[in-house]
N, C-alpha and C positions, 0 to 999 in steps of 0.2 A: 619083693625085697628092694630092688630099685626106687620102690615109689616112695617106700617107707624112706630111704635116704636123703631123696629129695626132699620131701614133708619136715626130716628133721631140719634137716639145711632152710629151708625157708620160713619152719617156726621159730629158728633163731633169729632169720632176719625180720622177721613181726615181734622181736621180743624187744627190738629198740623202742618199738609204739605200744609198747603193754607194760610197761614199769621197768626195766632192767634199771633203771635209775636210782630206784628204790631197794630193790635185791641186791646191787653189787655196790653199797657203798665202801667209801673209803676214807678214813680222817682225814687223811693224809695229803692226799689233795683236793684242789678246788678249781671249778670251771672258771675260763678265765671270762673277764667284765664283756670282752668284746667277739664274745662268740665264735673265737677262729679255733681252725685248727692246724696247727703247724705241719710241714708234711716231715717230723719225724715219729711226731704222734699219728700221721697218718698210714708212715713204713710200717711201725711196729704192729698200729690195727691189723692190718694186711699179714705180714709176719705171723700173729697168734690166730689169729682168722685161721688161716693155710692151716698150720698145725693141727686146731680145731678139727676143721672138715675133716684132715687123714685118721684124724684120730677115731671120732666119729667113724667114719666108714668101714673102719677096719675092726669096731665093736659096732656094726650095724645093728646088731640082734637084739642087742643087752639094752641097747636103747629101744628098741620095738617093741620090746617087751615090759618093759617098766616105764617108760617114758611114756606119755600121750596127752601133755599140754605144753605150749611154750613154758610157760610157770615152775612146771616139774622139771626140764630142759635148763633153765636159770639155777638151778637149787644144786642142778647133778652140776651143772659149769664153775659155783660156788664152793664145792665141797671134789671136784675132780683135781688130783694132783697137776696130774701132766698137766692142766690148763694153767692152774695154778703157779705151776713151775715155768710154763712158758711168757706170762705174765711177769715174773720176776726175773725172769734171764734179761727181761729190757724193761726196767727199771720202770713198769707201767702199775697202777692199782688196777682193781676190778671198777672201781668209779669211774675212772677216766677211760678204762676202755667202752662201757657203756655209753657216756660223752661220747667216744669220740664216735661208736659206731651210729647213735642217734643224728649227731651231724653231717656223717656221710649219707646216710641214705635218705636224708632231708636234700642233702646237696644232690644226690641221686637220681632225686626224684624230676629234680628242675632239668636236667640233663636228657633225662628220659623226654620230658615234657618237649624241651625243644627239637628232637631228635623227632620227634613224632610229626612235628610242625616241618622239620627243615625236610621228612621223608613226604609229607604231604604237600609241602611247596614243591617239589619237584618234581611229583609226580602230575600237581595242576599247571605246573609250568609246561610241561609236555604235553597234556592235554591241549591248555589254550592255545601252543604253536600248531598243534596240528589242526583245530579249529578257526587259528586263524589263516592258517594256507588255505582251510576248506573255504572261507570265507572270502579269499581274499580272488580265489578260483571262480565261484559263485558270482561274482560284482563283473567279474571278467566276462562270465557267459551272459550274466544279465545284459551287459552294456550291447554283448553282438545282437540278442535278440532286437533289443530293444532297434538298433541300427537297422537294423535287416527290417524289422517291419515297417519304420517309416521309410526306407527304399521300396518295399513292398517284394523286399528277397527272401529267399527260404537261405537259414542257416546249414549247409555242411560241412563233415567232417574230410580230411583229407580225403577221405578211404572211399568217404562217400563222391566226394568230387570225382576222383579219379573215373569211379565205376558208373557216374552221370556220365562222361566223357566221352569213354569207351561204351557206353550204350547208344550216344547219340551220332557217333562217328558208324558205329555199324550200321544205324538206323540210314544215315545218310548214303551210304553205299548200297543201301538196300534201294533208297528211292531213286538212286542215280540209275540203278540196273531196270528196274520199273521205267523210269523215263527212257530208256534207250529200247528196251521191247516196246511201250507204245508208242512210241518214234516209228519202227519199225513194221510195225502193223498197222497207223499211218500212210506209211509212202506205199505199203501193198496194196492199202485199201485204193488210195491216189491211183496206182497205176492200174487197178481193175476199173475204178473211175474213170481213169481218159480213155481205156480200149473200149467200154460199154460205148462211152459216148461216142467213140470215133466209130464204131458197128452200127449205131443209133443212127447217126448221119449219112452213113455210107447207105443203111437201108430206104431210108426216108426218099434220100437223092435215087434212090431205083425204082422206089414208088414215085415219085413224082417223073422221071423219065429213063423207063424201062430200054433196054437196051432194044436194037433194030432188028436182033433176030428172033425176039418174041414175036409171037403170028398174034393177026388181030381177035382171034378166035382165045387163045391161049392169054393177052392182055389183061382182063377185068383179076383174073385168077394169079397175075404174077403178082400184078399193084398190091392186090389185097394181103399176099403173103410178105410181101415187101414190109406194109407197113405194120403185121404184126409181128415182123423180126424185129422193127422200130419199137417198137410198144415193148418190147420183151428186151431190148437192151437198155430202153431208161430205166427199166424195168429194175433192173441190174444195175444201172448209173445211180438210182438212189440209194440201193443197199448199199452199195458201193460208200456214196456220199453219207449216211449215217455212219457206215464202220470208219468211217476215215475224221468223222466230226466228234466220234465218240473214243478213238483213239487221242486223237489230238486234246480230248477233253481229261482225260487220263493223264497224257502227257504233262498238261501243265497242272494237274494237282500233284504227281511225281514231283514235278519241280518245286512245288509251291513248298512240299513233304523235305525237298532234298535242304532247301531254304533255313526252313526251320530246325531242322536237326544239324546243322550246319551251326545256325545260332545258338542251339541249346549245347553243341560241344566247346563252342567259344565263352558260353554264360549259363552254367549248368544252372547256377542257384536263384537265374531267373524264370519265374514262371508265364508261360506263352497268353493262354487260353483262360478266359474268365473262371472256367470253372477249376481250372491249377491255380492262380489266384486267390479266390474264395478261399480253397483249401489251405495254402502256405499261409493265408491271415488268421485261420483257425488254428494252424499248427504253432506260430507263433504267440498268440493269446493267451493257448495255454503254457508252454515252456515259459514265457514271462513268468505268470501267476505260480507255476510250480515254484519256479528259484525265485522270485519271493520270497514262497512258503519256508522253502527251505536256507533262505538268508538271515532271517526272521525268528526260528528255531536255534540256529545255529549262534544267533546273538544272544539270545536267553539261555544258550549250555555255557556261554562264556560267564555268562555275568553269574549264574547259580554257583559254576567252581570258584568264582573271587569269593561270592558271598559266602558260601563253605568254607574258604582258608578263612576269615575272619573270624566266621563263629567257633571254628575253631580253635581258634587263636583263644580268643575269650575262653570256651569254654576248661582249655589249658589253664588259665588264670585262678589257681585255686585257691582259696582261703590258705594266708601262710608262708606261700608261695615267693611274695616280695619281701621276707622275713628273714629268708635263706642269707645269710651271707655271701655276698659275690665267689670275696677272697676263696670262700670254701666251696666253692662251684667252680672257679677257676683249678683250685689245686687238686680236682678231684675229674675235672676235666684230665688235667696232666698224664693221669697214674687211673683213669679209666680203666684201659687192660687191664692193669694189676688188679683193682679192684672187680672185676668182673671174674676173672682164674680165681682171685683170694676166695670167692662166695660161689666157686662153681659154675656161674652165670656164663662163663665163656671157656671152651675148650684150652689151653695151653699152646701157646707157640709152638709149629712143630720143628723141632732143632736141625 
């Protein structure tokens, strides 16, 4: 039932583009030379309009039932009192309301037409600003890449910095703790080193002159033991001297360790080692080439919504169109609501 009411409601408004011109003459008056329409001839459209519609609605049935062309719809508008009487209450013919309603929704139409325009400018204006922050982000990240690799830097983020930082400060605490154990196993190894060797000497010097209460019988057998206690503490003096060359050697790549992570907590984003190097110039190369891509894309969705608002613009431009009287685009602009409550088109102010 609803649909049927609207159906009649807007095969009225297609009856201004299907003859009503023809159907609703009037002797009595005549359209004026310059196409306008005055907004008292425009109150009263509105005025009999309204009427119409309640009228209509309130016999929805009688129309659904016997009605089912704009054409039949003109004939029942023609020959319906109340219409007819509403029509006469303000001093209007059935020709000039036909006028007038052909010119409104010609004026209507233009109205519509830039509303579509001024809803799709604004929606591509909102696109392109946020396209163009995206863009303007992008040129920004390009520029650090591009810096970073002719420095030969890796780009990070704060987040990232930070958590370089805090990795290389532990890193270095880690090799400070290493250096100070091989220090320390070092001076152990050192001081089993000087007692072998001072044992080493001690024996040697007894093999070479055994003390006076050796018997000459009991001599050949002290020497010999003398000097393999000798032999058995350099013995022990080089182990000694390896652990203590091999701590020390420890020690200084601790240091070398504690250096470096030192520098990398002072200059996270530089990289040490040829082969961190290679890498940050790869990692670089491609984030270039991506944001490029992705600058590049992002200029072609700008310029597709310009070109869009254009063709649209034209394709708005229809046959007719520049025909419209302004005056009657202006005045119809004015009294828009009204006109839109008059035709249903818009719910009613709520009071």
């Amino acid at each position: 039932m609803k649909s049927s009411r609207r159906l009649a409601v807007w095969l009225l408004a297609g009856l201004f583009t299907t003859g009503t011109a023809q159907l609703l003459r009037a002797a009595d008056w005549q359209a004026p030379k310059d196409d306008l329409v005055s907004e008292k001839e425009l109150t009263n459209y509105f005025q009999v309009q309204k009427e119409a519609i309640d009228n209509w609605r309130a016999a929805g049935e009688a129309i659904e039932g016997s009605q089912s062309s704009n054409m039949a719809i003109a004939l029942a508008l023609r020959n319906d009192e109340k219409f007819k009487a509403s029509l006469a209450s303000r001093n209007m013919s059935m020709d000039e309301y036909g006028w007038v309603g052909a010119k409104v929704w010609l004026a209507y139409g233009v109205l519509q037409r830039e509303k579509a325009i001024a809803d799709t400018q604004k929606e591509i204006d909102q696109q392109n600003k946020t396209n163009e922050q995206k863009l303007a982000d992008l040129k920004t990240k390009l520029a650090q890449y591009e810096k970073a690799q002719a420095n030969g830097n890796r780009v990070m983020t704060t987040e990232d910095r930070d958590a370089a930082i805090k990795s290389a400060k532990s890193d270095e605490q880690s090799a400070l703790d290493e250096a100070k154990q091989h220090a320390d196993e070092a001076a152990t190894a050192h001081q089993e080193l000087t007692k072998a060797e001072s044992d080493a000497a001690t024996a040697e010097n007894l093999a070479k002159n055994p003390p006076s209460d050796v018997s000459t019988d009991d001599r050949l057998g002290y020497i010999d033991q003398k000097k393999s206690e000798a032999q058995s503490f350099r013995d022990t003096a080089r182990q000694a001297k390896t652990k203590e060359d091999d701590a020390l050697k420890a020690q200084s790549e601790s240091k070398a360790k504690t250096v470096a992570a030192h520098n990398r907590s002072a200059n996270p984003d530089l990289p040490v080692t040829d082969g961190d190097k290679a890498d940050v110039k790869k990692q670089n190369d491609e984030a270039i080439s991506s944001i490029k891509g992705e600058i590049a894309d992002t200029e072609r969705g700008i310029k597709i919504l310009d070109e869009s608002l254009a063709s649209l613009t034209k394709n708005f431009q229809q046959p007719g169109t520049d025909k419209v009287p302004q005056p009657n685009v202006e005045l119809l602009r004015k009294h828009r609501t009204d006109f839109e409550q008059a035709l249903g088109l818009a719910k009613p102010a709520a009071k």
